[in-house]
MIDOSE-1310 file (N, C-alpha, C; in nm, 2 decimals, decimal comma, always signed):
residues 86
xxxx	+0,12/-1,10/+1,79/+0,03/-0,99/+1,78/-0,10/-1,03/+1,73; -0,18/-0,98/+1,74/-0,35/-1,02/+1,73/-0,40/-0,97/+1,63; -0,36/-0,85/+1,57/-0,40/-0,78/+1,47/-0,35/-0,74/+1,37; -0,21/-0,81/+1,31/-0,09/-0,74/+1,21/-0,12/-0,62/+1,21
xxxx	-0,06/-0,55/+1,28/+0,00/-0,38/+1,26/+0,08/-0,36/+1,15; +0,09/-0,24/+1,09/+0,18/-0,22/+1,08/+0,23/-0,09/+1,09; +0,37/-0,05/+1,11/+0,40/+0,10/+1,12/+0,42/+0,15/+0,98; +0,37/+0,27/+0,97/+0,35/+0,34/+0,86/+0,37/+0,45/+0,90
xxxx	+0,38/+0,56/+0,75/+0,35/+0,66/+0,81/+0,25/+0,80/+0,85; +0,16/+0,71/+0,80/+0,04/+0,77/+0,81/-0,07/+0,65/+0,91; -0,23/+0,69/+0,95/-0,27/+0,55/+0,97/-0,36/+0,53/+0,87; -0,43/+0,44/+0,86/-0,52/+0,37/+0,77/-0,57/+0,24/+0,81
xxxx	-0,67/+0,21/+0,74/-0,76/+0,11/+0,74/-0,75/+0,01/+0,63; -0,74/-0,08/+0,65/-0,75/-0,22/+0,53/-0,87/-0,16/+0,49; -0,89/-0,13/+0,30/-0,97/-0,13/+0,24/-1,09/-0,25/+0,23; -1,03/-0,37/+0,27/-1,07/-0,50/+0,28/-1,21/-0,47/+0,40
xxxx	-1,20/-0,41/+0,54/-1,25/-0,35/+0,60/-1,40/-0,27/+0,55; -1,47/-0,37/+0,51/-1,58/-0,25/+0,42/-1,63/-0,20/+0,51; -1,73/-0,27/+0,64/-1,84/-0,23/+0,71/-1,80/-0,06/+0,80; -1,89/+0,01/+0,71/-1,89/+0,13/+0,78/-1,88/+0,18/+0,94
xxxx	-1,95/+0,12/+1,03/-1,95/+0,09/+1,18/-1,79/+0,06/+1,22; -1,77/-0,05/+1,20/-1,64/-0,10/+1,21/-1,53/+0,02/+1,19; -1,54/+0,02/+1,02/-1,43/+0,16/+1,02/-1,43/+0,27/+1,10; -1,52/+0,32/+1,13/-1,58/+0,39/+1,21/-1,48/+0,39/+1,36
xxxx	-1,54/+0,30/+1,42/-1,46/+0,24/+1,54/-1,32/+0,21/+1,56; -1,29/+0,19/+1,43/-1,12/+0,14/+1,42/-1,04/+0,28/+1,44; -1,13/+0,39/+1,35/-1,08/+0,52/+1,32/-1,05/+0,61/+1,46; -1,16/+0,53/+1,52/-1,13/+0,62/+1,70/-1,04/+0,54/+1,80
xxxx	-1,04/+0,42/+1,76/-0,92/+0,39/+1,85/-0,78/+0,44/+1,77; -0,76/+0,44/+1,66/-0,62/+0,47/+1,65/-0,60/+0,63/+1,66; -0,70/+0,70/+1,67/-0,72/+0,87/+1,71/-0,64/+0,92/+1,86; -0,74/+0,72/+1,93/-0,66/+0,74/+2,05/-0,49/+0,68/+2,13
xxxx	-0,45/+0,68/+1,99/-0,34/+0,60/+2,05/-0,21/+0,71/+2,03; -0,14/+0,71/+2,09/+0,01/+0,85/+2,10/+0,09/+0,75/+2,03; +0,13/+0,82/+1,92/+0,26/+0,77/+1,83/+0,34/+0,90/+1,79; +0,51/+0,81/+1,79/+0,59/+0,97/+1,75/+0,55/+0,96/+1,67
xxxx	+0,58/+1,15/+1,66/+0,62/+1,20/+1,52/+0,70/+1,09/+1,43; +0,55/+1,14/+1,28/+0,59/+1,06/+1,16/+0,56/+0,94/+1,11; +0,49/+0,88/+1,29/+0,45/+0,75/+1,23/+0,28/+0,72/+1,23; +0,27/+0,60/+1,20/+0,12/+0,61/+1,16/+0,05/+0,44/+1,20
xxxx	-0,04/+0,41/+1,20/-0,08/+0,27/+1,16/-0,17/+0,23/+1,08; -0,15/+0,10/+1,03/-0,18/+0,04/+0,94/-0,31/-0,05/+0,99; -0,41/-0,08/+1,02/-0,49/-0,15/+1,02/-0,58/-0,25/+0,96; -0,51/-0,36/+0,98/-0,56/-0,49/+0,88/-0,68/-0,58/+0,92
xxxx	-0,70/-0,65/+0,83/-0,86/-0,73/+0,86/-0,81/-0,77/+0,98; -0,74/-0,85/+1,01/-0,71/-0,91/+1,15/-0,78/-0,81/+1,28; -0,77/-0,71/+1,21/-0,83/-0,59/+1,35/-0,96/-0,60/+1,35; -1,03/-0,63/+1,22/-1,17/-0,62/+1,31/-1,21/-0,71/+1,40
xxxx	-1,28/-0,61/+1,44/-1,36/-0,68/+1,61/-1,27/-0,68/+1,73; -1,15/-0,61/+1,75/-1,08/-0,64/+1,81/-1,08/-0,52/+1,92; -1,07/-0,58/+2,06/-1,07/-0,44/+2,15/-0,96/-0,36/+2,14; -0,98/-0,24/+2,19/-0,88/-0,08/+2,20/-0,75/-0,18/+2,26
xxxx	-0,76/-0,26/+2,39/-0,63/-0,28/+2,45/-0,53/-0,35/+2,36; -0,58/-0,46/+2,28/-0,49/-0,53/+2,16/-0,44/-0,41/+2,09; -0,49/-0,35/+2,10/-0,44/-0,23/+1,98/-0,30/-0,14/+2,07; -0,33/-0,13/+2,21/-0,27/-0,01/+2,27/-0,11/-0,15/+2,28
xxxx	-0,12/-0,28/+2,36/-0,10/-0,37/+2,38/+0,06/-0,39/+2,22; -0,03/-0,42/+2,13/+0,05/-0,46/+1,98/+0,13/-0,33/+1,96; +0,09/-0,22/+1,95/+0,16/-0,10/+1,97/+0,29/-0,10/+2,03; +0,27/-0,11/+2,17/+0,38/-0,12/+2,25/+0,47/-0,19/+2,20
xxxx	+0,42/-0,32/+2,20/+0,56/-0,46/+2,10/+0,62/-0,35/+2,01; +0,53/-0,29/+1,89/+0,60/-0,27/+1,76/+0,69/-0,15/+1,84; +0,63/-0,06/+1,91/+0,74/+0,04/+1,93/+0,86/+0,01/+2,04; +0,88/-0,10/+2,05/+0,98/-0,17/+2,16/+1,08/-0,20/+2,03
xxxx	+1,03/-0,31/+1,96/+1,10/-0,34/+1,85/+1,18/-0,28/+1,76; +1,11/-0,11/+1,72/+1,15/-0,05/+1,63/+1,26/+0,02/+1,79; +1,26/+0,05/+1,85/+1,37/+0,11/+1,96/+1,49/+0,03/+2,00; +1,45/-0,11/+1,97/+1,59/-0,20/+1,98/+1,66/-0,18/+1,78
xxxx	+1,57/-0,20/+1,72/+1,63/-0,19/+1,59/+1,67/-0,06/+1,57; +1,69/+0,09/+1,61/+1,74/+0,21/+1,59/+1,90/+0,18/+1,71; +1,86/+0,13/+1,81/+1,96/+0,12/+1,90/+2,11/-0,02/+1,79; +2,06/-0,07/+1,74/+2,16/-0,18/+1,70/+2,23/-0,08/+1,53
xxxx	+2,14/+0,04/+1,49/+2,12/+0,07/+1,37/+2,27/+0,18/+1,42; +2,25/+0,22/+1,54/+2,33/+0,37/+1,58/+2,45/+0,26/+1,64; +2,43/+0,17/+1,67/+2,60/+0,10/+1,74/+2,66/+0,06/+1,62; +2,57/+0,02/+1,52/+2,67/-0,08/+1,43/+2,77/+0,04/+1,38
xxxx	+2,88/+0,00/+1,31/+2,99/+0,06/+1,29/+2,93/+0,07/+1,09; +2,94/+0,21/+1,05/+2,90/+0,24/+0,96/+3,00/+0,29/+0,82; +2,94/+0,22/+0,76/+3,10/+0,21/+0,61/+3,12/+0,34/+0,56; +3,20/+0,36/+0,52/+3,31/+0,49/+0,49/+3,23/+0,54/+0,39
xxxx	+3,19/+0,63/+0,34/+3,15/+0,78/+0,26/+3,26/+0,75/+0,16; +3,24/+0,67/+0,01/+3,30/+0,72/-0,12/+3,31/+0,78/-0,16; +3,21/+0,89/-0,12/+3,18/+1,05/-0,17/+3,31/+1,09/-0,10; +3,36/+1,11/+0,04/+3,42/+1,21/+0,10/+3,54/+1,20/+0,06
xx	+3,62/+1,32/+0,08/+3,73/+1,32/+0,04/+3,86/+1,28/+0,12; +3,96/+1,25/+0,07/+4,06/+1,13/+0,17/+4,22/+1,23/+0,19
């Protein structure tokens, strides 16, 4: 990935990020990007200067990723409840 993302749940900007233009710009590409409900992105120095497509592009990867990791999270076989009653 080009830009360390990360998923969050909100989005944001690396504070590190000072130049106002920049933020600026960063702010509209991630305005324009469709993420489910709840999630967000994280935008690190790595991102400046970087085009919209890296952005839509790294996206995809993370949300591929997090959709094999819910799929392995719901197969795995899940330990017994020591709360419930026997």
């Amino acid at each position: 990935m080009s830009w360390n993302p990360l998923l969050e749940p909100q989005n944001g900007i690396s504070r590190k990020i000072e130049d106002k233009k920049e933020r600026s710009r960063l702010k509209g590409i991630l305005r324009g990007l469709t993420l489910p409900e709840g999630m967000g992105i994280i935008v690190r120095t790595a991102g400046e200067g970087k085009k919209a497509r890296y952005f839509i592009r790294d996206l995809h990867i993370l949300l591929k990723r997090w959709e094999v990791i819910n799929q392995r999270m719901d197969s795995t076989k899940k330990p017994a409840d020591p709360t419930a009653a026997s």
